[in-house]
N, C-alpha and C positions, 0 to 999 in steps of 0.2 A: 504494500500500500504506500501512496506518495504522500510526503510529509505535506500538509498544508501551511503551505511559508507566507504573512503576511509584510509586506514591506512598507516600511511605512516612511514619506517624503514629505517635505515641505512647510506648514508650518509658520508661525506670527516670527519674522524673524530676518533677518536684513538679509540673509544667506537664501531667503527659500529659493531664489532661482536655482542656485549651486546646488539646493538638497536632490530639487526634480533632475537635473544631471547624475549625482553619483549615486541615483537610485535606480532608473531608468539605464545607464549602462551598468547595474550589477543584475539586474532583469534579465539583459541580454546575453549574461554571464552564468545565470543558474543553468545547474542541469536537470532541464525537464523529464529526465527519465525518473529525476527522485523526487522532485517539488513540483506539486501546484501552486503557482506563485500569482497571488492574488496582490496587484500594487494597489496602496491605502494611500491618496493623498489629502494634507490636509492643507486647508485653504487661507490664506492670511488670516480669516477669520475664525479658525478653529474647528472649524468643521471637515467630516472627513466622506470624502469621495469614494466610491471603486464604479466600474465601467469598462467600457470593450476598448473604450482609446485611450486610459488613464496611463494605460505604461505605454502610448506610445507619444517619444517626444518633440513629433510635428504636430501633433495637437496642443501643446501650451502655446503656441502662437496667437490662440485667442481660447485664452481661461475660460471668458463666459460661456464662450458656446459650447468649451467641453462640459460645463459643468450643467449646460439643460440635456446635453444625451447622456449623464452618466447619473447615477443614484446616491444621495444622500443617504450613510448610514450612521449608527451611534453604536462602538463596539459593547460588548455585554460579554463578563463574564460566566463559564460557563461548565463548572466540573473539570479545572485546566485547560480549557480550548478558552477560544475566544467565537463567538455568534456577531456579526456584524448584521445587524437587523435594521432593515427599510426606515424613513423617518422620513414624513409623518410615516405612521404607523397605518399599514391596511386596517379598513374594517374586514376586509374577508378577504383567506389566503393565509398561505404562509409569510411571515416577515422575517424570514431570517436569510440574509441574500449571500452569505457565504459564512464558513466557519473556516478559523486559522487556530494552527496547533503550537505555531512558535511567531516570533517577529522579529525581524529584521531591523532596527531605525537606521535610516541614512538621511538624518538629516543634522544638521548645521547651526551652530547659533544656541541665541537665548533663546528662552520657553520649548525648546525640545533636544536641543544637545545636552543641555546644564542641566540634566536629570529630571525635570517636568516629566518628560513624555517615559521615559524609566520609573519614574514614580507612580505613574498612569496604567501602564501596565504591568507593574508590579501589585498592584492595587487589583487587575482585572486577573490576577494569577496567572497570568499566562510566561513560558521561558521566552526571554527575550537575549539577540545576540548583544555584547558588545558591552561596557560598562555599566555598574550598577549607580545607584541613585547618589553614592556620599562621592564614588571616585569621576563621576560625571561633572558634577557640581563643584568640586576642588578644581577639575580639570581646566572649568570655562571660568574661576575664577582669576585671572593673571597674579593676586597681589598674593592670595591666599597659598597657590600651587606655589609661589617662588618661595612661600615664609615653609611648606612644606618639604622643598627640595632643602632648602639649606637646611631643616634640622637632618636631614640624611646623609648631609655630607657632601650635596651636589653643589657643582659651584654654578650662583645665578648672580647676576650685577644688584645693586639693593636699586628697589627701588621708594619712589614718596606717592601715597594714595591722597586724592584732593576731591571732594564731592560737591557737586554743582552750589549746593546752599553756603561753602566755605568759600567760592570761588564769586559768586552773584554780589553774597555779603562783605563779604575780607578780603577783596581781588589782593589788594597791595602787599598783607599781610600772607595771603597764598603764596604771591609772587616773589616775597623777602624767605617764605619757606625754604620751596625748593630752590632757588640760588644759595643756600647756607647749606643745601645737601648734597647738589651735583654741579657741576662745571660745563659752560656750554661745549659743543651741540648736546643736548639732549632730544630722546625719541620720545613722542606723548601719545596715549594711546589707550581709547575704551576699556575698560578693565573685563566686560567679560564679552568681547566680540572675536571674532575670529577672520580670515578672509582678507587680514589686510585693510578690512573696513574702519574709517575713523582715523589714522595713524598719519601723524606728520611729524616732521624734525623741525627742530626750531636751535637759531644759531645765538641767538641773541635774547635779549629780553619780547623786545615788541614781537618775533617770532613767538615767541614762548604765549602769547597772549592768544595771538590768532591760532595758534594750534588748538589750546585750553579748548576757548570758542568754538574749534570744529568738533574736537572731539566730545564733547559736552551735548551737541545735536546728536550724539547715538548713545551714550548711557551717561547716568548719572553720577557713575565714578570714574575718575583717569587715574592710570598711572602713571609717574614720569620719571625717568632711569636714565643714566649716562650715555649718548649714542658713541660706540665703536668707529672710530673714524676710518681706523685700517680693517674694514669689515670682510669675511666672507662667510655666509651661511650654508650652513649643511643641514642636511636633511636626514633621518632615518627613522624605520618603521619598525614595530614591534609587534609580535604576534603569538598570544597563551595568555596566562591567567596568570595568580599569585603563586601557584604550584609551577608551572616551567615555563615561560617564555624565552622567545630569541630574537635576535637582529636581524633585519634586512640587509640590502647595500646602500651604504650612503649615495646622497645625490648633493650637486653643490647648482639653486638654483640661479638663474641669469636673470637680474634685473634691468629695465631700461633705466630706472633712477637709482638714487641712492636708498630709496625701499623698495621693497620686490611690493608690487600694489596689485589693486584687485584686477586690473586690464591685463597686467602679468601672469597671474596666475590659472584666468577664464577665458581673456578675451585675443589675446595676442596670439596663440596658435594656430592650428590648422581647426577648420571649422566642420572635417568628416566626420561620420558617425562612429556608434559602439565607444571600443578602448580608447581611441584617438581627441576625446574631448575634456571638458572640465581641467580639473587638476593633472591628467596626464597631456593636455596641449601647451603645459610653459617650458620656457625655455631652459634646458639644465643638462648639467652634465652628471652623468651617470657611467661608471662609478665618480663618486668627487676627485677633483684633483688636488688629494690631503698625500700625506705620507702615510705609509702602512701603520707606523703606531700613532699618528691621531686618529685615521679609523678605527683602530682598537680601541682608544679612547671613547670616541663618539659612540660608536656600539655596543661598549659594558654601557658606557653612565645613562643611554637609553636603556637598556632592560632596567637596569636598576630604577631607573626616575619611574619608569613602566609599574612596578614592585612595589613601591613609596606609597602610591596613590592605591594601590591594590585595584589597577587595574585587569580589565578581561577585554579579548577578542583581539581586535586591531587597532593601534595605534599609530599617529606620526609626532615623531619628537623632533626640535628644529633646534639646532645649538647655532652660535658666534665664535668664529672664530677670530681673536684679534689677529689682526696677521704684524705686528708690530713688537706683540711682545710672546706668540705663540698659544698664549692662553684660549683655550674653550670654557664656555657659558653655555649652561641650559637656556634659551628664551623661551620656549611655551611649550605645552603637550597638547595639542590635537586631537582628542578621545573618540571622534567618527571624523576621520581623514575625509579631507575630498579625494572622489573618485577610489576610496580605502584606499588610496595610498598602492593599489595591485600593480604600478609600473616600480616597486620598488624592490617588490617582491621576486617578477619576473625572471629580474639577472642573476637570482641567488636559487633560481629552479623551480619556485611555486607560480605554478598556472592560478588566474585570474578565477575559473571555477572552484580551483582546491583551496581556496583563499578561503573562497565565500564557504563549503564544505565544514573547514575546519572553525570558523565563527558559529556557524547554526551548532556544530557538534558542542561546543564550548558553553553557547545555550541551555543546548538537554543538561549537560554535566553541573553547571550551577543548580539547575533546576532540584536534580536529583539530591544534591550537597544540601540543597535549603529544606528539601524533604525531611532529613533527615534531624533537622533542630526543631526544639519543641518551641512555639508561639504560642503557648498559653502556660495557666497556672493556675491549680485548683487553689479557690478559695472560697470562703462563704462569706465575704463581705457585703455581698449584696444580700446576703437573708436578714443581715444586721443593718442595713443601711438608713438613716431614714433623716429627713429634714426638720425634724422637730414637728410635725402637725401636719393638716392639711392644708394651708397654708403657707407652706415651706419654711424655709428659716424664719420667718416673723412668728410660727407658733399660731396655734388657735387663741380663739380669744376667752378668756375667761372670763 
């Protein structure tokens, strides 16, 4: 019998273009002899689609019209499946328009990278691939992963968090902050965005101002850290749980600026289908051109950074490399890579379906793990509970 795989894309969240890309080519990538692979998109507005063009990706060219031929469902718990049932709900018939046994997310961003949509379906009992709800959530936080990797030992640059109301109210005083803790250029940068989205350097003070300003239009907290001036970044992927994982091969990616930006990483490639888009169309060299012991470097302190977070499934972890004093930096971990990261995979021998294979496998295997812990505990509190009356705390009236 073929597993019922529901994948789930898209989502309130500045990434959802990027999510319908690295969901939509790992669609193309399951293998249909083992998965009925039902795609689940949700829709800026939280709502969640399935339909006969949902997975295919010439119809988001006009959202609306996919979304009048395709069927609004509300997933539902369901004895460990999941029932994706019609909404509005029939008066007569069946409303139950498909059922899924495990979930995929590939998606991106706040409100369903950062553990949301993990908590959602955690909640619906259902095995889901890929990180769990606390290492999701640490993951899309930039300030909180970096205070994480350094108690492990991992070396991150410090950085200073500043939240829109310190910044509206105490601009001067913001501004006297961070120059008393870093030295220009610094890089300024949404604290839980991903994508490149938000992110400028600033040389000087009145830089420092207008970055604050942009990045401040996509969250409400920034954080601002010393920019590398002798920069190069590397890339690597991880793939297993807090019991084994391993490294990929490094990649070293090619920016047009001095930050690698969102037209780098989506838009600048070649625009063919399948494997050839999203995160696998930027520009980069594979393998990095590092020496054999900083790749050693980059590829432990990623499984380890991997380990820290108690991470599961696939990951991509992005270090600095200063090329001035030789020193590497963790910059951020990635918990649902764009496009999973499967071109990183590739050169080290893992095919693009065995990827995705060994993510769903990792699924069941938590699943069965959490079987295994008890979630309750006999007590008799509630035979003894009571609010003083019928009245509750105020007591009846004498």
């Amino acid at each position: 019998m073929k597993i019922r795989l529901g994948v789930f894309f898209g989502g309130k969240s500045v990434e959802h273009e990027v999510s319908v890309i690295t969901a939509l080519q790992a669609c193309r990538s399951l293998d249909t002899n083992k998965y009925d692979i039902i795609p689940i998109y949700i829709t800026k507005n939280t709502e969640f689609y399935i339909g006969e063009n949902i997975g295919k990706i010439e119809a988001y060219k006009n959202i609306p019209a996919l979304l009048k031929e395709s069927s609004r469902v509300i997933p539902v718990g369901n004895n460990g499946t999941v029932e994706l049932l019609h909404y509005p709900v029939k008066k007569f018939g069946n409303n139950v328009a498909a059922v899924i046994d495990v979930a995929l997310p590939a998606v991106h961003g706040t409100n369903v990278e950062d553990g949301a949509l993990q908590g959602y379906l955690q909640t619906l009992g259902i095995p889901y691939a890929g990180c769990d709800v606390i290492s999701s959530a640490v993951g899309m936080d930039k300030y909180v992963m970096k205070c994480v990797f350094a108690d492990n030992g991992i070396p991150v640059l410090p950085g200073t968090v500043i939240n829109i109301k310190e910044f509206t109210h105490e601009k001067d005083a913001v501004i006297e902050k961070i120059e008393s803790r870093t030295t220009y250029p610094v890089i300024v940068k949404p604290v839980n965005l991903g994508s490149s989205v938000g992110i400028r350097k600033a040389k000087d003070r009145a830089g420092l101002v207008d970055a604050l300003d942009y990045a401040f239009t996509f969250a409400v907290k920034v954080l601002v850290e010393n920019a590398i001036t002798e920069l190069k970044e590397i890339n690597c992927s991880v793939l297993g749980d807090y019991e084994s994982a391993e490294a990929s091969e490094c990649e070293e990616p090619i920016a047009n600026d001095e930050i690698l930006s969102f037209q780098d990483k989506y838009v600048g490639g070649t625009k063919s289908s399948g494997g050839k888009s999203g995160m696998a169309s930027l520009k980069r060299k594979i393998p990095a051109d590092i020496t054999p012991e900083q790749r050693e470097e980059v590829r432990t302190l990623a499984v380890k950074a991997f380990k820290a977070l108690g991470c599961s499934g696939v990951s991509r972890i992005d270090f600095m490399l200063d090329r001035s004093t030789g020193k590497i930096y963790l910059n951020e971990i990635n918990t649902i890579p764009g496009s999973l990261a499967f071109y990183l995979w590739e050169p080290v021998g893992v095919k693009y379906g065995a990827l995705l294979d060994r993510l769903i496998e990792l699924a069941f295997k938590r699943e069965r793990e959490n079987k295994a812990i008890s979630f309750s505990f006999d007590t008799n509190i509630l035979e003894t509970a009571s609010f003083g009356g019928s009245k509750g705390s105020k007591g009846s009236k004498g």
